[in-house]
N, C-alpha and C positions, 0 to 999 in steps of 0.2 A: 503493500500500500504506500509507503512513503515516497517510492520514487514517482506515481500518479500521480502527487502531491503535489513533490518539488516540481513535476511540469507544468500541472495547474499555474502553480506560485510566477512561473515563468512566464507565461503566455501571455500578461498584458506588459509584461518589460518588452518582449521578443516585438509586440505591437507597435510599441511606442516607438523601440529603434526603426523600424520599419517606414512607419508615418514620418519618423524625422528625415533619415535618409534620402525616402521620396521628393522630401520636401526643397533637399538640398541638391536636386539633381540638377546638373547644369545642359539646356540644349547647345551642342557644341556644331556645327556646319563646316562643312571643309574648304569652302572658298566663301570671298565677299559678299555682304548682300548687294544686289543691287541698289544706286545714289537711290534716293528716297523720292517718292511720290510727288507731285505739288498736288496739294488736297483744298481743295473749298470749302472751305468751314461755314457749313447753313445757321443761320440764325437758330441760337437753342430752341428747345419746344418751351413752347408759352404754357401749355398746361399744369408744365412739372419745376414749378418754382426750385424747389429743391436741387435740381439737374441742371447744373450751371458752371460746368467746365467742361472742354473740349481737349478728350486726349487723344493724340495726333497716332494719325495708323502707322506702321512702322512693316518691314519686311520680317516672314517667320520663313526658317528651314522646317518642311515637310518629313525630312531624309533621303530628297531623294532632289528636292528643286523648292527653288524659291516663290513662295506664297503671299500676297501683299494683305495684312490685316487693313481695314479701313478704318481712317478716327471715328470714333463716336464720343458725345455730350456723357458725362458722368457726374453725380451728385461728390459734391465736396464732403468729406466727413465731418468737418468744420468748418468752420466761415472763411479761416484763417489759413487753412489748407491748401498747397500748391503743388501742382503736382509733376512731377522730374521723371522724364518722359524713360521707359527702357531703351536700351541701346547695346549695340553688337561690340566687342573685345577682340580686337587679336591677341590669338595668345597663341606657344607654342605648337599647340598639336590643332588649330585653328579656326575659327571665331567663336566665341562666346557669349548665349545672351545674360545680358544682363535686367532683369525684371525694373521695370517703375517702379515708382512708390511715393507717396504720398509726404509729404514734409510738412 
């Protein structure tokens, strides 16, 4: 019986490293993305007071070829809140994204 236990005991540590991991996976692309879009930024939506910043589309690698996200309007989490758009890395073994986030 003890050793069903001590597995028991383990399975939400075995979880947690897992969820973190994931979290920390980096999408890595083996050449440049293509220069970046020029995009049209529509006037926000009037309905959704709340939804009142535009984060700019940016290129994603697929794994196979480059894919253009479009911007879209997003709610600020604060008023105060700006938001610092992601962006691609060269790094050794070859581009790296890097996520937005919020400031």
């Amino acid at each position: 019986m003890p050793p069903k236990t001590s597995a028991l005991l383990a399975l939400p540590i075995l979880a947690t490293l897992a969820a973190t991991a994931s979290a920390q996976t980096v999408l890595v692309a083996p050449q440049a993305p293509p220069p970046p879009r020029v995009e049209i930024i529509p006037p926000p939506p009037q309905q959704e007071a709340a939804i009142d910043d535009w984060r700019p589309g940016h290129w994603d690698w697929n794994g196979a070829d480059w894919e253009w996200v479009p911007g879209v309007y997003v709610a600020r989490p604060r008023p105060s809140a700006v938001w610092q758009p992601g962006h691609w890395i060269e790094e050794s073994n070859g581009w790296a994204w890097q996520e937005g986030h919020w400031e």
